[in-house]
N, C-alpha and C positions, 0 to 999 in steps of 0.2 A: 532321698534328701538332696535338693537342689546343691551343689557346693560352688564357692564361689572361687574365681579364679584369679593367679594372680596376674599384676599389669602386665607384663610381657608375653604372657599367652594370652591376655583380652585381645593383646593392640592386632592379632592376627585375624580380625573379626572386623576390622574395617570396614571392607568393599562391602559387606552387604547394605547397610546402610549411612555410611559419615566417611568415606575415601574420597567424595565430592563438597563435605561439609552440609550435608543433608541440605542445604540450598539450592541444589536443580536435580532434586529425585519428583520424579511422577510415579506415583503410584499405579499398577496397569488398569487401564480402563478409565482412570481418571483426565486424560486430555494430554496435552502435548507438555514435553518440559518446561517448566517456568522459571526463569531468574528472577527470586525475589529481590526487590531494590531493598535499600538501606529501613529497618524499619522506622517505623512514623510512631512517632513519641507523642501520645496523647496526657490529656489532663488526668493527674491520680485519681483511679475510682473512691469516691464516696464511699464512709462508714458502711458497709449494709446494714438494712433496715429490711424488718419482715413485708411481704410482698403479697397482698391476697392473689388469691389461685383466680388467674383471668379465668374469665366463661368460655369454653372450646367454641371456637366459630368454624365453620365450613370450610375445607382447603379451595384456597384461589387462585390453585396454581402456581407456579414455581414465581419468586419475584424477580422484577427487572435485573438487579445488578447485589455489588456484594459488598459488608462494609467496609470499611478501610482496614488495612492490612492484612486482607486474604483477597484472592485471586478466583475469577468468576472463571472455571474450569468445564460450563454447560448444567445439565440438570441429571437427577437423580430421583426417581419415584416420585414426581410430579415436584420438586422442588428445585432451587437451585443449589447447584452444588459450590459452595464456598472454600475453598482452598486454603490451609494454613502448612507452612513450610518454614525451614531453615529457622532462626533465633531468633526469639520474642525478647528486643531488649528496651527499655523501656518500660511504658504500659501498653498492651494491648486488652480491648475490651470485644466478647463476642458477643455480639445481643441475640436473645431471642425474637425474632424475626418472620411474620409467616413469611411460609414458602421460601426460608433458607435451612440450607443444612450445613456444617461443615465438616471435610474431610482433612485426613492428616496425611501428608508425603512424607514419606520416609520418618529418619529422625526429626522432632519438631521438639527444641530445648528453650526452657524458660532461661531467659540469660546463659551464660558461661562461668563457668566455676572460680568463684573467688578463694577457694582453699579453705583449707581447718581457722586457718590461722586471719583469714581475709585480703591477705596480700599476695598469691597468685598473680605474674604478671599476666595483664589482658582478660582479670576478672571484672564482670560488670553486673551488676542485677536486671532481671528481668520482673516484670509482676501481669501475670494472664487471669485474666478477671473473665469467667464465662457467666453467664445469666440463667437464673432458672428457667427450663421447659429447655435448652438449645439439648441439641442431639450433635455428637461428633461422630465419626467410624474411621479404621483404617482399612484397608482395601488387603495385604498382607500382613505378614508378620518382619517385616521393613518398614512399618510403620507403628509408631511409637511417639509418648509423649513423655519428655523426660523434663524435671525440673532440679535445676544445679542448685548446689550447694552458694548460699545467699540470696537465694530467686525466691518468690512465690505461687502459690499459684489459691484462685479464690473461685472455686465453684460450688455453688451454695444455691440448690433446688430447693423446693417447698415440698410438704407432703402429698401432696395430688402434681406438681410440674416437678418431680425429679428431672437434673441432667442425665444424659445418659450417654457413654463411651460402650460403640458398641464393631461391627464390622461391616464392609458393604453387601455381604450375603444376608444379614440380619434384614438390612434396609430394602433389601429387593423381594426379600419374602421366603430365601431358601432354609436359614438356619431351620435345623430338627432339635429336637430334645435333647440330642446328641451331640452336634456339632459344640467342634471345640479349635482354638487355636486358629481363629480366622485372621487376628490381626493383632500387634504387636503388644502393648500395653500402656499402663500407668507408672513412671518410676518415679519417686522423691527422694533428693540427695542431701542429707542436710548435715551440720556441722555438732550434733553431742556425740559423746561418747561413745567408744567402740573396743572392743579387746585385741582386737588382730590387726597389724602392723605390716604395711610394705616396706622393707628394708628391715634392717639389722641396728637393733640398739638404740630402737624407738619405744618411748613409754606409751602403754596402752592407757589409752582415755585421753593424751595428753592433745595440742591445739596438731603436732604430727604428725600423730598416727590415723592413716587415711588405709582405705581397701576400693581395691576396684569391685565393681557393681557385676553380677554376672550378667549377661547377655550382652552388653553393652563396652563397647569399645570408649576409652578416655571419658569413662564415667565414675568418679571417686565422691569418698564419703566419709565420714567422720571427723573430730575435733573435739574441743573442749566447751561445749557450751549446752550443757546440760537442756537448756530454754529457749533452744534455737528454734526459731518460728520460720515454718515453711509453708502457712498460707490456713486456708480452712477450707475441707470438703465436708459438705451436709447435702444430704439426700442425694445420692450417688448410685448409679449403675453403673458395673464395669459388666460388660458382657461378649462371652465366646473371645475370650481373649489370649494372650501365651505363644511361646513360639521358641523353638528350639532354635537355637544357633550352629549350635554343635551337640556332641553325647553328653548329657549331664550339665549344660550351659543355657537355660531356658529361661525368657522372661516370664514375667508370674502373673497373675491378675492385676494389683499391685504389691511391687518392690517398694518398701522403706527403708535406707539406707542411712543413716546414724542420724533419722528424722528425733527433732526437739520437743521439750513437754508444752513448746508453748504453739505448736501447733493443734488444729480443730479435724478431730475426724469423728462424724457422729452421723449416723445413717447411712451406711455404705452396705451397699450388696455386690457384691464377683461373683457372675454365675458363669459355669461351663468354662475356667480357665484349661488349657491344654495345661499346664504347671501346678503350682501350687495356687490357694485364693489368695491369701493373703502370708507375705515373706518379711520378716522385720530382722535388717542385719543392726545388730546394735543397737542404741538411739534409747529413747528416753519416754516414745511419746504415746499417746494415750486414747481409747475409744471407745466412742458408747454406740451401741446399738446396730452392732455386725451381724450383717446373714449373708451366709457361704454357700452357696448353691451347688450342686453337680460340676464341684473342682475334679480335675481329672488325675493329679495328685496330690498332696497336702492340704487341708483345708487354714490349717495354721501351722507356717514353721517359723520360728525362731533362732536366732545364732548370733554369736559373734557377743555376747554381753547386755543385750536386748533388755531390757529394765522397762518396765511399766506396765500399766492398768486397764482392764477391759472388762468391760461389763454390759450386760444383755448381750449375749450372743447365740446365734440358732445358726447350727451348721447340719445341710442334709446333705448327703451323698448321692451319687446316684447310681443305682444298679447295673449297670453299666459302663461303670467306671468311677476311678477315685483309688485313692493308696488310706493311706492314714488321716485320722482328722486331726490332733497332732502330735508334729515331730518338732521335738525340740533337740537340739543340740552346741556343741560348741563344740570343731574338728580339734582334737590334738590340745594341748596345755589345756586342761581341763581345768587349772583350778587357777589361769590367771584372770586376773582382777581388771576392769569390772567384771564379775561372770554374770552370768544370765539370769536373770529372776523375774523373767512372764507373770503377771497372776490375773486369771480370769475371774469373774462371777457372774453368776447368774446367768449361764447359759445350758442350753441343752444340744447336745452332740447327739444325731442319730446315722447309721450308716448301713448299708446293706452290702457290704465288701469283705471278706474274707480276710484283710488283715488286724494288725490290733488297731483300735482304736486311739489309744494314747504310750507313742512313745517316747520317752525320756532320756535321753541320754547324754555324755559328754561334761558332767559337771554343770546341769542346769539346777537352778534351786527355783521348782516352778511351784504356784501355785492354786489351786482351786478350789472356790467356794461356793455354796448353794448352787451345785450342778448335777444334772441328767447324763448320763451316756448309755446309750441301750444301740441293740441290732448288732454288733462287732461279733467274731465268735470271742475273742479276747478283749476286755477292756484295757489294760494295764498293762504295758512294758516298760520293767528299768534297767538299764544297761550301765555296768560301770560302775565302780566302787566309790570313784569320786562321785557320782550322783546323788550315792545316798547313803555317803557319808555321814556324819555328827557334825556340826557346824564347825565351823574355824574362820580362823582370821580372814576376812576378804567373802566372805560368803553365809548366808542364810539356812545351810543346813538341807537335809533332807528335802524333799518335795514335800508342800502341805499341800492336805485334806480335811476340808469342813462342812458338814452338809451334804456330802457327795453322794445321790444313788446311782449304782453300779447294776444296769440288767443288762448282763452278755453270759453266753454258757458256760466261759469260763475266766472269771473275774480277774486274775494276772498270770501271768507269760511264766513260765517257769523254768527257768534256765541254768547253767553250770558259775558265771560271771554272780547274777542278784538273782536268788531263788526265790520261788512265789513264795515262800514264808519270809523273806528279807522285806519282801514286797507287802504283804498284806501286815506286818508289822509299823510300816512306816503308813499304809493307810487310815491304821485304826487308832496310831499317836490321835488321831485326828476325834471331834466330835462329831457324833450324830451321821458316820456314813453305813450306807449298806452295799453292801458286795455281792449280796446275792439276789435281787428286788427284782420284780415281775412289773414290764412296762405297762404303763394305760394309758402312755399319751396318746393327745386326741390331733389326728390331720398330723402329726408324726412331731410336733412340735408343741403341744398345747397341753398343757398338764391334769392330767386324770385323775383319778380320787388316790392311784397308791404316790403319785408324785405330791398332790396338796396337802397332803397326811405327814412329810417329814416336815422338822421345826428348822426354822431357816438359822444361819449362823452371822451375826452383824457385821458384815465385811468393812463398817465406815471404822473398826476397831484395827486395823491391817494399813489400810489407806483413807485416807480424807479423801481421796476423789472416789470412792464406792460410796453409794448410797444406798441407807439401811432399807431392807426388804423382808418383810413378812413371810416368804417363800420363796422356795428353791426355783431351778429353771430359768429360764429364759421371758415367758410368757405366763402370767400366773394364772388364767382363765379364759375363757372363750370372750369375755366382757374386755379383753385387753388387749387390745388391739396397735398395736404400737408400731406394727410392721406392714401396716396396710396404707396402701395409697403411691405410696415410693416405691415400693418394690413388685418384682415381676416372680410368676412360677408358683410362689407359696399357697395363693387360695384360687379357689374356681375362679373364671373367668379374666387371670391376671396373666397372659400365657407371655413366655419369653421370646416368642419365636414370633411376635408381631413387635414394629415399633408403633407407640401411641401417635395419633393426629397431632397433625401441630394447632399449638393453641396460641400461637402468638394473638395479640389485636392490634398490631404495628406491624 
């Protein structure tokens, strides 16, 4: 479990990427240092509007030069390579362009941190608008894209041109199945609510109470704005991404950091993070149609009071590597308010990893509904009395379960703290799960006749943002195709270890 750190030991973490203000970092291999001038403040990008899928045309070679505010650094696998560095303030837009690509230097920050509260001296917004089909990478794990707290950031692919955030090994043709931890990541900083407090005598949740970001040097997060909009990602790849800083101090595929509900995240895939896939400290905000690839630790962690809704999720493991699919927790004060309450539906976990599959611990009140989890030898860890506990003031009680089939050899963890009869007591509060059920998914994700045989549980009864479903999992049938086109790895001939042709027609 990732744990985060606090400011005074982040700020030791400088030099590797922001001791120059990430404005004349080159990335190796990418070309000589560049000082970027003052950014160039364009017209606000237009509403989006859906985009049909251009016709792939033939590569014609890398283009002449690069758009405005990135930096023409030479070529990369027959493209040119485009340069983005130091603070995006203003609008910056990156178009899909044949024969461009763009690379990340160092840290690359959507604006500078306006604070919980918005008045941060020297905060400014930033808003980075990319275009469906563009491809970014980073060359290390010194490169990273981070978005502050009042910034946004707006990339938004189609189902056949996902964007895709990947590394420069991916784009030269080296990454394996294996590779992991090529280049930095994805982080969003945004201003709702958080449990955990820099300083002494600070209310959690309140416009205050801020946390530094792990991996990340003079990166904070939290506030009071439940709604706080930090942009919208659809049809998303983060790939081969993660990067330790230090022991236990690692960026994640993406980092959500006291992100808002009125943010859009709907189609994202993180495959092969060195870290976790996806990290949500706090926040509020919410996502449909997650798939978690061969993460190298946590496929989903939680912390810090993290509140909200997910739904369609498909997380595979890979043999090779991976910890748990998730860990939820909250370190220490386990029962201060907001505490944690995750709830997924509608997905299926498979793993082929030796630990357990789902642990709970710290005073989270998580929940899941119409879901799979098969291949773990254990499905179920609860740790911690306040876990699973009886409700009380400031909290939701117990972990729920509705719908849930359980195939692993042995259904919960059994331990001296929460014993598997404590455990399989607060399972079976629940309706319609099995704990002891024989997998048939099909292609490891795809539901077989003992998964289409359970009666699904109406999750829109829970939350207004779940949408009622006839059946449990992730994927109700082989007819349901909801993850094809955007994402890489899951079916024959989608490999992650290629990137797609550029289909620009501009």
């Amino acid at each position: 479990m990732s744990q985060l750190r606090s400011f005074f030991l982040l700020t030791t973490v400088i030099s590797l990427a922001a001791c120059s203000g990430a404005r004349d970092v080159a990335s190796p291999g990418e070309g000589n240092i560049v000082v970027i001038p003052p950014p160039v403040v364009v017209a606000p990008p237009p509403t989006p509007t859906p985009t049909p899928s251009p016709t792939p045309t033939p590569s014609q070679g890398p283009a002449a030069s690069c758009p405005t505010g990135t930096s023409n650094v030479g070529t990369i696998a027959d493209r040119r390579n485009c340069q983005v560095s130091g603070t995006i303030l203003g609008n910056l837009v990156l178009p899909n362009l044949r024969g461009v690509i763009y690379s990340l230097s160092g840290r690359v920050q959507v604006g500078n941190d306006v604070g919980g509260d918005g008045a941060t001296p020297g905060g400014q917004a930033g808003i980075l608008t990319i275009e469906a089909g563009a491809i970014l990478f980073g060359s290390s794990g010194a490169d990273f894209l981070l978005v502050n707290r009042g910034s946004q950031i707006f990339a938004e692919g189609t189902q056949n041109n996902p964007i895709i955030f990947t590394s420069r090994a991916n784009i030269e043709g080296t990454s394996t199945d294996n590779s992991i931890g090529q280049w930095g990541g994805l982080v969003i900083l945004g201003r709702a609510p958080i449990n955990r407090c820099i300083g002494a005598g600070v209310a959690p949740g309140s416009a205050g109470c801020q946390s530094a970001v792990e991996g990340v040097s003079n990166g904070f997060f939290g506030g009071a704005l439940p709604n706080d909009n930090s942009g919208r990602l659809r049809f998303v790849q983060v790939r081969y991404s993660g990067f330790e800083i230090a022991p236990g101090n690692e960026l994640n595929g993406i980092t959500l950091g006291g992100v808002g509900s009125g943010t859009t995240l709907d189609r994202i895939q993180v495959h092969n993070s060195s870290d976790d896939g996806i990290e949500w400290f706090g926040g509020t905000v919410n996502s449909r149609y997650l798939v978690l690839t061969g993460n190298d630790d946590d496929s989903i962690d939680t912390d810090q009071g993290y509140r909200g809704d997910n739904q369609f999720v498909i997380v595979r493991q890979r043999s090779g590597g991976g910890d748990r699919i998730v860990e939820a927790d909250s370190p220490g004060n386990e029962n201060v308010v907001p505490r944690s309450r995750p709830r997924f539906a509608n997905f299926t976990f498979t793993s082929a990893r030796t630990g357990d599959a789902l642990l709970l611990r710290g005073g989270t009140d998580f929940g899941f509904f119409n879901g799979v989890v098969t291949g773990s030898p254990v499905c179920l860890d609860i740790d911690g009395a306040a876990t699973i506990q009886a409700a009380q003031a400031g909290d939701d009680g117990p972990p729920r379960f509705e719908s849930v089939f359980f195939s692993c050899a042995t259904p919960f963890r059994d331990e001296a703290d929460v014993t598997a009869a404590q455990i399989a007591a607060a399972f079976n509060m629940g309706s319609n799960n099995v704990s002891n059920g024989t997998s048939t998914l099909q292609n490891g994700f795809i539901n077989g006749p003992n998964e289409a045989a359970r009666p699904a549980f109406n999750a829109s009864t829970v939350s207004s943002f779940f949408v009622p479903t006839t059946y449990i999992g992730a994927v109700r049938d082989a007819a349901d195709t909801w993850y094809q086109g955007w994402t890489c790895g899951l079916v024959a001939g989608s490999s992650c270890t290629t990137v797609p042709a550029n289909t620009a027609t501009a």
